[in-house]
N, C-alpha and C positions, 0 to 999 in steps of 0.2 A: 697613603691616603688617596683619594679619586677626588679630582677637581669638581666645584659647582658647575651646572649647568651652565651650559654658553653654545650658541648658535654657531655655524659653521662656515665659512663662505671661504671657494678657493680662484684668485684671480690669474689669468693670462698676461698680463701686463703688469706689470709698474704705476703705469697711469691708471689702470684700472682700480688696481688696489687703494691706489690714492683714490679713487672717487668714491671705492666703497666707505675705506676709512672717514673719509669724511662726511658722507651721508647718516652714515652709522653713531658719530660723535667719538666723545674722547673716553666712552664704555668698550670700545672695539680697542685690540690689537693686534698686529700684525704676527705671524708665525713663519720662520725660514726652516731652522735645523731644528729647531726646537728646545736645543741643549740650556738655554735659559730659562723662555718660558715656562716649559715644562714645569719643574723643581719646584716653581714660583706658584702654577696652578694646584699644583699634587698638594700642595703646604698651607691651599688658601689664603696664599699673602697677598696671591692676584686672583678677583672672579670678576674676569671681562663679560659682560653681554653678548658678547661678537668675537670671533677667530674669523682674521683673515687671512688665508696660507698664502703666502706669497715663492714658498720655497718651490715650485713648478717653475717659473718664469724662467724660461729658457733665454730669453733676451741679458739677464742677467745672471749667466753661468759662460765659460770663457774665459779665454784670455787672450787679450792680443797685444803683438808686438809689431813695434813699429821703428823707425831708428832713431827718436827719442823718448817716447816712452815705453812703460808697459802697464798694460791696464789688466784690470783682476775684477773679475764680474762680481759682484757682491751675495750672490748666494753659491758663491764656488765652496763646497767643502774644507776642510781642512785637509784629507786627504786628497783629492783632487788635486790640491795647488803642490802635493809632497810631488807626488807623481808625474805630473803634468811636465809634456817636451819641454813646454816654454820656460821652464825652471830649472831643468836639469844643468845649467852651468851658474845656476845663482845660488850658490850656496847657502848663506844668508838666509835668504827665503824656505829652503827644504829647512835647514835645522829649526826654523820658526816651526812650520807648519806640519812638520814631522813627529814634531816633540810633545805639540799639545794634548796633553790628557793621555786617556785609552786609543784604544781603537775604534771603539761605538762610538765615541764623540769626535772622532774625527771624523765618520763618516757622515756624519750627520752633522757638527756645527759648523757653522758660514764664517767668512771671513766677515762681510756686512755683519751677521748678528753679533760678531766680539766686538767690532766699534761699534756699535749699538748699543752693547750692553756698556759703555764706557769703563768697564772696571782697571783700576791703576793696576790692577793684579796680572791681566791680561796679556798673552805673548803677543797676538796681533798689534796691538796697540803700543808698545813698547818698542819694537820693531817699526813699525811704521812713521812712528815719531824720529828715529834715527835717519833714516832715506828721506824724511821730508817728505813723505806722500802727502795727497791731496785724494778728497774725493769728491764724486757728483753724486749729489741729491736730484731728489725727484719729489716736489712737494702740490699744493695747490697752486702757488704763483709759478710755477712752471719748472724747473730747471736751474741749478748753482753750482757753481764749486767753492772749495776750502779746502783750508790744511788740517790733517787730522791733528798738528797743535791746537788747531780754532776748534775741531769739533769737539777734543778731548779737556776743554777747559776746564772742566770740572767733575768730579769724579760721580760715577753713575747717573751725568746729568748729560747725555752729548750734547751740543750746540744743534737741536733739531727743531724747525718748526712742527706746530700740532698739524699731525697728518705726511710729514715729511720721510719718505725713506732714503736709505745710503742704496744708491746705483752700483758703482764700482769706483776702484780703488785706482789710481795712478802714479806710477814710480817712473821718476825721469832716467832715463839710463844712464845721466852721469851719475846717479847718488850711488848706483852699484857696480863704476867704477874699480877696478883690483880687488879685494881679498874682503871677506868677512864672517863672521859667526856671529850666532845667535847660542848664549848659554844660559841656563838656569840650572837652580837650583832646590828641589822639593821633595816632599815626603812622602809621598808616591806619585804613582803616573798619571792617574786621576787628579791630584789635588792642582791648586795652583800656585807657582813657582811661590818658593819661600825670597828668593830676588831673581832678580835675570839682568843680563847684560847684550845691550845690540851694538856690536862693532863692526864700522866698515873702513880700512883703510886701502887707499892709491897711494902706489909707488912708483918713483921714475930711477930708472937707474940703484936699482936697491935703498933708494931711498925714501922715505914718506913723503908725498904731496897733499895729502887728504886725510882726514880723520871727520866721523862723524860714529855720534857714541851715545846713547839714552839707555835709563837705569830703568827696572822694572821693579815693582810693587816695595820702595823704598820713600813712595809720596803721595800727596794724594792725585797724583797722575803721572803719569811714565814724564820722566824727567830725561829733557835734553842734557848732556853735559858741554856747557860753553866751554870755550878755549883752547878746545885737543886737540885742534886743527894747528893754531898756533905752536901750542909747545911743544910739536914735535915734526913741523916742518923741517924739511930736510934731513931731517937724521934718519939712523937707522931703525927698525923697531929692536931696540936689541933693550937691556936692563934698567938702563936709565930709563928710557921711555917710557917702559912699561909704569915704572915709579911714580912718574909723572901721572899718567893717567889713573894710575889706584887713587894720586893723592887729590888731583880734581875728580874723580869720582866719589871717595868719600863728603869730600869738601858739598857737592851735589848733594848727596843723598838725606835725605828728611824722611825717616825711618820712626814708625813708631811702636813700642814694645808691646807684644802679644801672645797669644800661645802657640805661635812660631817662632818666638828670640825675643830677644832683647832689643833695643836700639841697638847698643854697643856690639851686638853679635850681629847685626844685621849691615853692620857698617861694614865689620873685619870681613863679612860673607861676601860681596860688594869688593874689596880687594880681592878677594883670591877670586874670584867672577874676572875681573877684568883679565889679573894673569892668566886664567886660563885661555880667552877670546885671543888674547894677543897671542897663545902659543897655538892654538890652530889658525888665526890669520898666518901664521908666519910658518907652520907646516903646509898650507893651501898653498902660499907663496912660491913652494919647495917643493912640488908636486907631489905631497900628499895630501889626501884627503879623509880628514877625520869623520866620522859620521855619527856617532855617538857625543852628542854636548848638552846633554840634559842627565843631571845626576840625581839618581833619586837615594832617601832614605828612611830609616824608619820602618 
């Protein structure tokens, strides 16, 4: 299908676009990669008045590092952040942004427009909830930040005011401290993850100091899992461990049955997700590095 007509406008800024959006009203929306909107136009479920591209803004494309954070532009591709120097020892981060979809939509959809689009299904977003990112807005009252837990409160709804867009992304460098993976699980490379799991754990001396862990498209928003930190301080990441984190993982997950599984398969899928994250955490530990962590089927 070919979208309704709608007026075109493409901005330089950030602030710009906010000023269009907001002259324009709440008929206008904004456009980065498009891999959302798109689908949404073609299908007529959305006929805005008004496109305003925002996906130019060169101000927010980048990535900079600093020696406590790292910041991720919000219209940076998906492939961009695979490839990008600033990432080549964050594993974590390439398996996120390596794995999503095709390859057309990587080249094309934004890290900004997946926490935009809020969806609980989402790799961006599930991943980002684990590191504890934060991001900055850019709205009419000027300039904010939040945690993507505040922006992702609810599912398909971010925490945005009218007219507000997501700037860029912020990861403190201690959340990607030692070792992690990003894995999923789905029925092909296009679709999205039937679950996923983001694991990061720090070790001192062979042993675990840090765990941080959130479940993908198991709720209706990417779910932190409390406690992982606790249950396996100082130990090793070896079988118990691992048992531990399946069993506060399932304990986590609010799964609901679809024509992707069951609950109940959705739960077991979610165990064997975590074993797997802990077995390339703990192969990255060991100087190998996995690079395939997204399984598809079907």
């Amino acid at each position: 299908m070919f979208p309704a007509r709608f007026n075109y406008s493409r901005a330089d800024t950030l602030d710009e676009a906010v000023a269009m959006l907001q002259r324009l009203g709440p008929e206008a929306k904004a456009i980065a990669g498009g891999q959302t909107l798109l689908p949404l136009l073609k299908l007529r479920l959305l006929q805005p008045s008004h496109v305003v591209d925002i996906g130019r803004v060169e101000a927010a494309r980048g990535i900079q590092v600093s020696e406590d954070e790292i910041v991720i532009g919000a219209s940076m591709t998906h492939a961009m952040n695979a490839r990008a120097d600033a990432t080549r020892t964050l594993s974590i981060v390439r398996d996120c942004a390596s794995g999503i979809a095709d390859e057309q939509v990587r080249s094309m959809g934004t890290i900004g427009g997946s926490l935009a689009e809020a969806d609980p299904s989402g790799c961006w977003p599930t991943l980002l909830v684990a590191l504890d990112a934060t991001v900055r807005c850019v709205g009419p009252k000027g300039r904010r930040g939040q945690s993507v837990r505040r922006l992702l409160q609810d599912a398909y709804s971010p925490n945005l005011d009218d007219f507000e867009l997501i700037e860029s992304v912020h990861i403190q460098r201690v959340a990607l401290a030692g070792h992690g993976a990003f894995v999923a699980f789905k029925r092909a490379a296009a679709a999205y993850p039937t679950a996923s799991v983001a694991l990061q754990v720090n070790f001192s001396g062979g042993r675990v100091c840090g765990v941080a862990m959130s479940l993908g498209c198991v709720g209706p928003t990417p779910l932190f899992v409390d406690g992982a930190a606790a249950a396996l301080r100082d130990s090793p990441l070896d079988a118990d461990a691992v048992l531990k984190l399946q069993d506060l993982a399932e304990s986590t997950a609010n799964p609901t049955s679809d024509n992707k599984g069951s609950a109940d398969y959705k739960r077991s899928l979610i165990r064997g997700l975590v074993r797997r994250a802990c077995g390339v955490v703990e192969a990255r530990r060991n100087g190998i590095h996995p690079t395939n962590t997204h399984t598809y089927y079907g």
